[in-house]
C-alpha positions in Angstrom: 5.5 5.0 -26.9 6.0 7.2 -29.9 2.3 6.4 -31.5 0.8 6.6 -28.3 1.8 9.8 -27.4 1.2 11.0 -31.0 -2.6 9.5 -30.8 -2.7 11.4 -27.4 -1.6 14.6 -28.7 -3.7 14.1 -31.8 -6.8 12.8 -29.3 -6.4 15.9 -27.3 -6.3 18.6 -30.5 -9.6 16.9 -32.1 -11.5 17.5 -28.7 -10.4 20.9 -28.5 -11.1 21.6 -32.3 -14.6 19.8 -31.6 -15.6 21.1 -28.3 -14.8 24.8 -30.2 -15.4 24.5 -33.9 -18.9 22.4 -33.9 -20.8 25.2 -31.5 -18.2 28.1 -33.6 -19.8 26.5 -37.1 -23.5 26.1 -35.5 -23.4 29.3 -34.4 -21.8 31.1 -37.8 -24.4 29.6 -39.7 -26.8 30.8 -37.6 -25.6 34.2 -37.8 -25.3 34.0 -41.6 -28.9 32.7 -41.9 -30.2 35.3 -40.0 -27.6 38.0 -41.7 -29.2 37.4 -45.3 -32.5 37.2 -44.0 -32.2 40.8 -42.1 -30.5 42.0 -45.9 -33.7 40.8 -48.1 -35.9 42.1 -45.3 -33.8 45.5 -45.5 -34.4 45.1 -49.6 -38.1 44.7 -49.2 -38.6 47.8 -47.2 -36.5 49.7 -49.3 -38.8 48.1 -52.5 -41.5 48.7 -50.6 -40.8 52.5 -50.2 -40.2 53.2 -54.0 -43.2 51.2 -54.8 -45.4 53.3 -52.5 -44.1 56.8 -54.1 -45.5 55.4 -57.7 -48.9 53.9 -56.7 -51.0 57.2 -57.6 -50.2 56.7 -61.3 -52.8 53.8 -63.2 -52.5 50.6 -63.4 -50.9 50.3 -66.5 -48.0 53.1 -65.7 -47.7 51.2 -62.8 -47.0 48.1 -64.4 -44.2 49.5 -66.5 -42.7 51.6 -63.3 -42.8 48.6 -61.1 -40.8 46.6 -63.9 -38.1 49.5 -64.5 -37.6 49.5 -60.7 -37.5 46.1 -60.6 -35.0 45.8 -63.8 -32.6 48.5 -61.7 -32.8 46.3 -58.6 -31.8 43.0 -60.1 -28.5 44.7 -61.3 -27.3 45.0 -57.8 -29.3 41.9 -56.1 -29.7 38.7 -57.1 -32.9 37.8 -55.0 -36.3 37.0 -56.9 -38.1 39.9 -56.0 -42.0 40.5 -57.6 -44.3 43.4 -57.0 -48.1 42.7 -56.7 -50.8 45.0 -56.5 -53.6 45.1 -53.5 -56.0 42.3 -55.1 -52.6 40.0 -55.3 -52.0 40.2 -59.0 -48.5 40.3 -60.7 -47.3 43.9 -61.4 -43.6 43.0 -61.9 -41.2 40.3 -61.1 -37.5 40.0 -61.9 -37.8 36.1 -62.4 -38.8 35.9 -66.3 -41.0 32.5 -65.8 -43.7 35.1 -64.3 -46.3 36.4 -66.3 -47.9 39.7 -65.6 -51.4 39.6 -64.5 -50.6 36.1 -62.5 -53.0 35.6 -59.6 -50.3 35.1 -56.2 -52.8 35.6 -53.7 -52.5 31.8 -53.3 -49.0 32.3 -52.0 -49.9 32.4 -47.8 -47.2 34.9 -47.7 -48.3 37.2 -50.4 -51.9 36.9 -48.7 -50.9 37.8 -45.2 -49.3 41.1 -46.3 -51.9 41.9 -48.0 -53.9 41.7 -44.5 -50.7 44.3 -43.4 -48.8 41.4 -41.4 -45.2 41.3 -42.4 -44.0 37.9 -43.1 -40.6 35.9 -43.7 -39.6 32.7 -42.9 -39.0 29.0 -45.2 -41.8 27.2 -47.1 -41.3 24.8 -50.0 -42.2 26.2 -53.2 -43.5 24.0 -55.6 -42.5 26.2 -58.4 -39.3 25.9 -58.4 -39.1 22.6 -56.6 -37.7 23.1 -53.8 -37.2 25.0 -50.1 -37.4 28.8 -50.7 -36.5 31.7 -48.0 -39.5 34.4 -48.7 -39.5 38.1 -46.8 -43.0 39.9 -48.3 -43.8 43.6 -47.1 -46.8 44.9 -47.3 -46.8 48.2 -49.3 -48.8 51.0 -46.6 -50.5 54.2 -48.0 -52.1 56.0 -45.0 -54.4 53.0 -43.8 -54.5 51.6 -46.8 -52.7 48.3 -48.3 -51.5 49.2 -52.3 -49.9 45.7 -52.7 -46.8 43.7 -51.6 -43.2 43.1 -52.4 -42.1 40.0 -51.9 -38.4 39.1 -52.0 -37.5 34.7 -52.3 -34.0 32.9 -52.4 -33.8 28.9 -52.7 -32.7 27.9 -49.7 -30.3 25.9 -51.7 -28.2 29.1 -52.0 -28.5 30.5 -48.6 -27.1 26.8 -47.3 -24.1 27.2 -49.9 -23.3 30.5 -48.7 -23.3 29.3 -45.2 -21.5 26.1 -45.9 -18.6 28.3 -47.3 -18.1 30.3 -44.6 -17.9 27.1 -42.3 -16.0 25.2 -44.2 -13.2 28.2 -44.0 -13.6 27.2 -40.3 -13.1 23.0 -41.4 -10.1 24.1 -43.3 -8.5 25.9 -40.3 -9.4 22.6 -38.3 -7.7 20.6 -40.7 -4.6 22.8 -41.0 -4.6 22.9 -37.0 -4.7 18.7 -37.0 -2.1 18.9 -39.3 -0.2 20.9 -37.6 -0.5 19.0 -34.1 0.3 16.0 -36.0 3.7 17.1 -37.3 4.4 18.9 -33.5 3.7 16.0 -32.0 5.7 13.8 -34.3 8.8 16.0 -33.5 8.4 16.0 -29.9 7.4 12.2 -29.5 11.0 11.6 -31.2 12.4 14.3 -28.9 11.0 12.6 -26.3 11.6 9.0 -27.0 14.9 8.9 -28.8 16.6 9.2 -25.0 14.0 7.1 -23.5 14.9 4.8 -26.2 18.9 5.2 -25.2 18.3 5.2 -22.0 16.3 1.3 -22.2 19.1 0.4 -24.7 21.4 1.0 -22.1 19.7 -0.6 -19.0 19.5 -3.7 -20.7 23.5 -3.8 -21.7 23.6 -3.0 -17.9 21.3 -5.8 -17.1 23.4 -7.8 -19.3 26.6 -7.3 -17.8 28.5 -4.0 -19.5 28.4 -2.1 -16.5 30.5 0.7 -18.3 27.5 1.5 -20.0 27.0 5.6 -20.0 23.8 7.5 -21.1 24.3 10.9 -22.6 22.4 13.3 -20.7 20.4 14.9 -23.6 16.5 15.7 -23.9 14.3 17.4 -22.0 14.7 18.2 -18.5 12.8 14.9 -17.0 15.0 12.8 -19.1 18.4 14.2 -18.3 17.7 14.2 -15.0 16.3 10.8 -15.7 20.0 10.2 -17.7 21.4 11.5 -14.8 20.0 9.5 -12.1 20.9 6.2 -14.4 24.5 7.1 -14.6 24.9 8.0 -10.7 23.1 4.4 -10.0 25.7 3.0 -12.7 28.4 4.6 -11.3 27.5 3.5 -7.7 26.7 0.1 -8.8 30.1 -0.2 -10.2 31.6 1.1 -7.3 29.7 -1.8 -4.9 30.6 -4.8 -7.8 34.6 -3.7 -7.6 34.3 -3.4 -3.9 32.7 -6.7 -4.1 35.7 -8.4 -5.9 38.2 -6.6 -3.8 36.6 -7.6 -0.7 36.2 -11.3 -2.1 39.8 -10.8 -3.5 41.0 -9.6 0.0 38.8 -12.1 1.7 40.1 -15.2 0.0 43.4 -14.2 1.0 43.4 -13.0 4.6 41.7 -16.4 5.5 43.6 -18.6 3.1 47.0 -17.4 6.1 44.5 -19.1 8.9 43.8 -21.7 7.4 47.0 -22.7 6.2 48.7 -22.1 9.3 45.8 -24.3 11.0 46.4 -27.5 8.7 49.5 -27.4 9.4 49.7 -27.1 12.9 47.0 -30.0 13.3 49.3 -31.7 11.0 52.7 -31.4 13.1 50.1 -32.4 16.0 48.9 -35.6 14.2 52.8 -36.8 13.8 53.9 -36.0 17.5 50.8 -37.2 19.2 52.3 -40.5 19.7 56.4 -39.7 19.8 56.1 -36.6 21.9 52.6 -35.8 23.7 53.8 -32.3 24.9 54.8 -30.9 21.5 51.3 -32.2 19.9 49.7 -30.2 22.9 51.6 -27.1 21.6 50.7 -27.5 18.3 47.3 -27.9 19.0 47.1 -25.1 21.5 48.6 -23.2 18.5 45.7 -24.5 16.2 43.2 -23.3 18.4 45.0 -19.8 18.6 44.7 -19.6 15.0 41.2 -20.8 15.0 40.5 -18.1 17.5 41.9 -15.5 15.1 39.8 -17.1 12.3 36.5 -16.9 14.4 37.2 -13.1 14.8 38.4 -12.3 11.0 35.1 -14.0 10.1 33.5 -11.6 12.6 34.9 -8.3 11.0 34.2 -9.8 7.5 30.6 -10.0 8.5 30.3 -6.9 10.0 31.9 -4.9 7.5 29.8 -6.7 4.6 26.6 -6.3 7.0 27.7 -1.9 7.2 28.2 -2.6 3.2 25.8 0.7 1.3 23.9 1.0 4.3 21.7 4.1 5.6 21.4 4.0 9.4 18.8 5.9 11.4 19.7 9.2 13.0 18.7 10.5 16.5 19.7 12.6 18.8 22.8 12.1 20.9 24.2 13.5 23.9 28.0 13.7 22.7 29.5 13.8 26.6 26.9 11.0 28.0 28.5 8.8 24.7 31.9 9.7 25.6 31.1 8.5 29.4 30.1 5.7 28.3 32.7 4.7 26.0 35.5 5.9 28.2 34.4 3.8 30.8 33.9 0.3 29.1 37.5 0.5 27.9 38.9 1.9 30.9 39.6 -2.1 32.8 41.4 -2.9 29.5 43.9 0.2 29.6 44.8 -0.8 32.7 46.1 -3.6 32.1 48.0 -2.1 29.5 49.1 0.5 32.0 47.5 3.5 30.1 45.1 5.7 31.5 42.1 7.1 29.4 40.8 10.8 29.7 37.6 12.3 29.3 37.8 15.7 28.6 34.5 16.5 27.3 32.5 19.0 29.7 29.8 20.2 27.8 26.5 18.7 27.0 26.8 18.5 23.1 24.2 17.2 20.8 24.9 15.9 17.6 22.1 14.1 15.1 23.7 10.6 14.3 23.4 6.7 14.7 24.6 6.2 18.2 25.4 3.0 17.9 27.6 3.4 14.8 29.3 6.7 17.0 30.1 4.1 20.0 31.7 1.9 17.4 33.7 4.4 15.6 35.3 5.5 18.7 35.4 2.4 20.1 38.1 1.3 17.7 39.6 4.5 18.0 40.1 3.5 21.5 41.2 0.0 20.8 44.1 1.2 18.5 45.4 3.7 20.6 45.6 1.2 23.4 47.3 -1.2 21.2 49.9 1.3 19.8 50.4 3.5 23.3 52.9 2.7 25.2 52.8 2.1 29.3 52.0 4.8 31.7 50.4 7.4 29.1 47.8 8.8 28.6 44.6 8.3 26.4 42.7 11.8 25.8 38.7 12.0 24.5 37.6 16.1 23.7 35.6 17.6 21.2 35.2 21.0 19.4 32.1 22.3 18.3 31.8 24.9 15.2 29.1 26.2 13.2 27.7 23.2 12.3 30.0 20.4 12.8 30.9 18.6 16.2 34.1 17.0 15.7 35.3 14.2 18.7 39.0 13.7 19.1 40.7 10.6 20.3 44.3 11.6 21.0 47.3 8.9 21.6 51.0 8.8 22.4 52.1 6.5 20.3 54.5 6.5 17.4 51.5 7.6 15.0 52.1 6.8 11.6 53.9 8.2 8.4 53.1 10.9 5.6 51.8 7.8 2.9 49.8 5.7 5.5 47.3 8.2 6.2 46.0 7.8 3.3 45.9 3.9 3.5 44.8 3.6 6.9 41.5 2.9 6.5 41.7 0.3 3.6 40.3 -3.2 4.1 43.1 -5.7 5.9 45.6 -3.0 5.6 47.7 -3.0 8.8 50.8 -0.5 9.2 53.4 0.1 11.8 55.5 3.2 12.3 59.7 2.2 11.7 60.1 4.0 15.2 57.5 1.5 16.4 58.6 -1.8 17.8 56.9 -4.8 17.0 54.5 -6.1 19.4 53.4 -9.7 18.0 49.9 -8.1 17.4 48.1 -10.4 14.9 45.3 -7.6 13.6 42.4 -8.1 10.9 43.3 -4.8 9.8 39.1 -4.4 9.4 38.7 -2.1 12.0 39.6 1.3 10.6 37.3 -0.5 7.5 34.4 -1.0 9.3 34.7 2.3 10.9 34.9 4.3 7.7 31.6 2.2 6.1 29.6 3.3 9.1 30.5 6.7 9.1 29.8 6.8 5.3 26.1 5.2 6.2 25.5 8.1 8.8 27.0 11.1 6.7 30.0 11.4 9.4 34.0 12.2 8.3 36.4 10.1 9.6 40.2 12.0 9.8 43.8 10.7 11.2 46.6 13.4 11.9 49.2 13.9 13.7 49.2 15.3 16.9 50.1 19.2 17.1 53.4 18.4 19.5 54.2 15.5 16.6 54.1 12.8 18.6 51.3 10.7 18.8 48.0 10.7 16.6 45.0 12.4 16.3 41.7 9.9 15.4 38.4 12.1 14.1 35.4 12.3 13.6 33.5 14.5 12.5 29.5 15.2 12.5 27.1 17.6 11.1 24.5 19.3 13.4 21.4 19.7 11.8 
């Protein structure tokens, strides 16, 4: 990942030096070109000028004027510059191959000045043997044309001068490159060093050290990233020792069925033939314990079905629930002798699973039948605040003491008050357990209290309103 995201980086740079610096160099170079060309044309005219205020003087004055001016000029410019007079012969010429006298009028820029055209541009000089720059001036009296200064560079030199100044402009590209390079390298290893962690670390996870931690470090996609990891660690965890408690757990709540069933089917085997009647209770025995085997089995795969679960939400008409609920349990109580209240008036709507909602108080209802004793009372109401709804399922019971609230809804944990007599009640002790996992898969609170007047207990639950 490192390389690719340094050949990226690096990929990117080169376009953006490319797609700036080639039209930036073309167009330099283009400007310089045309700077030096403007100076030697700004040269000639100024030549051109002196010249003309020496041309009434003879030929031979002129000769020697021409060459002092021309001496004086070269100090200060280094352009080939030559002086001709109106028939195209050599007056004076900084460039000591030229001879006075010499006949340029076969130089096609030298002859178009002298026809009062001014001229510049690139021709190949076979002279010097190679690509020369020319600007030649025509020098004006009145109407008439005294002669022509001409002004040449190789183009050799122009070309150096302009590759200089765009080779400051390669240099910067280079240095720029560089420096992307060395950026890039640093934040490729800032980058992938906790990327790096964090794969080191997901495969000990994968390999079974499911301690395994990633520091949260980097920038802020990969700590969050660090971050996520470690809450699906720490939740994974969480599921694989709930996983061995519930196997744990398991194992042994069914172990006490099955034992109890062998030997009941046992003892029935060896009385069959003595003592018909006592086989009969054994195996009407056997088949109670089957019975409470079916059910544990049951709650075992209801509770591992609820297991991390997210259940759909709707809307739910709280009292219509309650109705409901009240109801269905209602023939049961009365055999029991207790009597169930609904004292929910109001048309409350919560957002929740309604199905996990009937259930959760459902085996509110079922406990409080179980633990209430005859001719009481069974009372359903709810409280609304700002935004929680919270459903109360009050009984009249012995409740339970200080350190089993907090144990109550454990898996096959099943506790009786001392003040409570026993009542040969064989529960899974699943119930309160499968109660709490669906009210953790449909973001409700689940709360047991005593009762204000201390006797009795207060089942809850409790839901947002969204």
């Amino acid at each position: 990942m490192r390389f690719r995201f340094l050949a990226v980086v690096v990929g990117v740079v080169l376009l953006v030096l490319v797609a700036h610096d080639v039209p930036l160099a073309s167009h330099i170079s283009r400007v310089e070109r045309d700077r030096l060309i403007t100076t030697l044309e700004r040269d000639a005219y100024v030549l051109s000028g002196q010249v003309n205020a020496i041309t009434e003087n003879n030929q031979e004055v002129l000769r020697v004027e021409a060459i002092a001016l021309l001496d004086k000029f070269s100090t200060t410019n280094d352009a080939t510059a030559v002086i001709t007079d109106k028939n195209g012969y050599l007056l004076a010429s900084t460039s000591g191959n030229d001879v006075s006298g010499e006949d340029y009028i076969t130089r096609p820029e030298i002859d178009s000045a002298l026809l009062g055209r001014f001229t510049s541009g690139v021709r190949s000089s076979n002279t010097i043997g190679e690509d020369l720059i020319y600007v030649a001036v025509p020098i004006v009296s009145g109407n008439s044309i005294l002669g022509v200064v001409r002004l040449t560079y190789p183009k050799s030199i122009i070309d150096a001068r302009v590759f200089d100044r765009v080779r400051s402009i390669a240099v910067a590209a280079g240095v720029s490159i560089a420096m992307a390079v060395l950026a890039a390298f640093l934040l490729a290893s800032v980058i992938s060093r906790p990327l790096t962690n964090l794969r080191n670390a997901t495969d000990r996870f994968a390999h079974g050290d499911t301690a395994t931690q990633v520091d949260e470090q980097g920038p802020n996609e990969t700590r969050q990233l660090a971050r996520s990891f470690n809450a699906m660690a720490d939740r994974v965890r969480s599921m694989l020792n709930r996983q061995r408690s519930f196997a744990g757990d398991a194992a042994h709540q069914i172990r006490t069925p099955l034992t109890a069933l062998r030997l009941r089917l046992e003892q029935a085997s060896d009385s069959i033939e003595k003592s018909p009647t006592v086989a009969r209770d054994h195996i009407e025995a056997a088949l109670n314990e089957t019975s409470r085997l079916t059910n544990l089995t049951e709650q075992l795969l209801r509770l591992a079905r609820t297991e991390g679960s997210v259940l759909e939400s709707s809307n739910v008409d709280v009292k219509s629930l309650s109705d409901e609920i009240c109801t269905e349990w209602s023939f049961l109580a009365a055999e029991k002798h207790v009597n169930i209240e609904n004292q929910i008036t109001d048309s409350l709507i919560c957002h929740t699973n309604s199905v996990a909602l009937r259930e959760i108080l459902g085996n509110y209802i079922d406990n409080a039948i179980e633990h209430t004793p005859s001719d009481s009372t069974i009372t359903m109401f709810a409280n609304r605040e700002t935004n929680l709804i919270t459903i109360t399922v009050r009984d009249h019971g012995a409740g339970l003491v200080a350190e089993q609230y907090e144990r109550a809804f454990d898996r096959f944990w099943r506790g009786t008050a001392p003040q409570e007599p026993a009542s040969g009640v064989q529960g899974s002790g699943l119930g309160l357990a499968i109660a709490a996992q669906l009210a953790t898969a449909c973001d409700m609170q689940l709360e047991l209290s005593p009762t204000a007047s201390g006797t009795g207990l207060d089942a809850k639950v409790k839901i947002k309103i969204s």
